[in-house]
C-alpha positions in Angstrom: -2.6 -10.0 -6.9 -4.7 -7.6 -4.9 -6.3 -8.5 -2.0 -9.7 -9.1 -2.3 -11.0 -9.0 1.4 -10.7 -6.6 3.8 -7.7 -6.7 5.4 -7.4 -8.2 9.5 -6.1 -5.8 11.3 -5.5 -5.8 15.4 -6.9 -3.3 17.9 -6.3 -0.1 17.7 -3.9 1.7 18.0 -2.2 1.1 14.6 -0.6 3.0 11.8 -2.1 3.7 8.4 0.3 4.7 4.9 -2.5 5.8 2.4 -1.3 5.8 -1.5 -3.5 7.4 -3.6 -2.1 7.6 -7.1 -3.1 8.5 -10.4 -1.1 6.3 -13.6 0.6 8.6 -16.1 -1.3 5.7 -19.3 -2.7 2.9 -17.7 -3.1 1.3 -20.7 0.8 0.9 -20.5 1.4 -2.1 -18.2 5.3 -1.8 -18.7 5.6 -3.9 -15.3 3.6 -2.1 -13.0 1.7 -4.7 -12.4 4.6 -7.2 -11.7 5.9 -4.2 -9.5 2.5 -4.3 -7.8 2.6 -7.9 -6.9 6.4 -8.0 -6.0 5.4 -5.1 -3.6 2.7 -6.7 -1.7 5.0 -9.9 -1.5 7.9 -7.8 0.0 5.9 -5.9 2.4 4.2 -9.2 3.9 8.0 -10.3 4.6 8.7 -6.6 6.4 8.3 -6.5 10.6 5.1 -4.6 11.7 3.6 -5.2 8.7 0.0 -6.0 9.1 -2.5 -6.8 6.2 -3.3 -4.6 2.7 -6.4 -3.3 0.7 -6.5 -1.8 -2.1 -8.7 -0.9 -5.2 -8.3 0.8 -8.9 -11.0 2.3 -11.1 -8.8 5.1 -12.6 -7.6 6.6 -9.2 -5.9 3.8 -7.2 -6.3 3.2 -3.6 -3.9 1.2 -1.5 -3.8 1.2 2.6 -1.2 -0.6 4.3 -1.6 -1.3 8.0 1.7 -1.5 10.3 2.2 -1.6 13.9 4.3 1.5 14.4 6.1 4.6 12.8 9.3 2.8 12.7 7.6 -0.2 10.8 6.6 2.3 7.8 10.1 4.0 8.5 11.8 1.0 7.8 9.4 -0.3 4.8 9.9 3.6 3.1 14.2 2.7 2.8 13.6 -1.0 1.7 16.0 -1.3 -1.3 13.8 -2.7 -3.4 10.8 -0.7 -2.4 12.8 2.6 -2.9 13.6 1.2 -6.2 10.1 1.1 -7.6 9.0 4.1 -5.5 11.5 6.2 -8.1 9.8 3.3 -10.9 6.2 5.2 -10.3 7.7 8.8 -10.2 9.9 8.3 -13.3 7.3 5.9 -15.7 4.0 5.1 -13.5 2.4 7.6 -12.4 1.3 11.3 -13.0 0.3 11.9 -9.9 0.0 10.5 -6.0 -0.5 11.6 -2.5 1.2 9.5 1.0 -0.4 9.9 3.4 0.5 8.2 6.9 -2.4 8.2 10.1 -2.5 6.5 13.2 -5.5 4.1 13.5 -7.3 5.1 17.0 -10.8 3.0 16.4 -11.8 0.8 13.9 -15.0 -1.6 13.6 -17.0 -3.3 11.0 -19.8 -5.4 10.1 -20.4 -9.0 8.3 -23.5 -10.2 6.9 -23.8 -13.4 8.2 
């Protein structure tokens, strides 16, 4: 379901959407985690969309990458993205933050 590399992103510049959430019981799967993978699925399909990471050890972590503002615009009103963003607020989650960054350098490092 998640990604489990970093994700391959182009030069910079780029846009980041940060969700950092908190589940209301995570012990209570009640389709989140169906939600989670029909999200990712969906979002690969959407224009300017351009790789995910994301990680969950009690808070949860997800960055999406996109190629512009109108990209994330676009993503944000998907029907059935809005549908499970009202999911998380009503059932999922206790708490999150959104926040959305342009990407002006980025670099890494490999071990061979």
């Amino acid at each position: 379901m998640e990604p489990l590399e970093p994700a391959t992103t182009p030069e910079p510049p780029y846009w980041a959407v940060i969700f950092t959430t908190l589940r209301h019981d995570p012990r209570d799967d009640d389709g989140y985690e169906q939600a989670t993978a029909r999200m990712l699925e969906l979002a690969r399909t959407q224009p300017g969309f351009l790789g995910v990471e994301s990680a969950r050890d009690g808070l949860g972590i997800t960055v999406s990458y996109w190629q512009d503002e109108e990209s994330i615009r676009s993503w944000k009103a998907e029907t059935e993205h809005a549908a499970a963003q009202e999911r998380g607020r009503s059932e999922w989650y206790r708490h999150f933050e959104l926040r959305v960054a342009r990407v002006e350098r980025a670099y890494g490092f490999t071990r061979p």
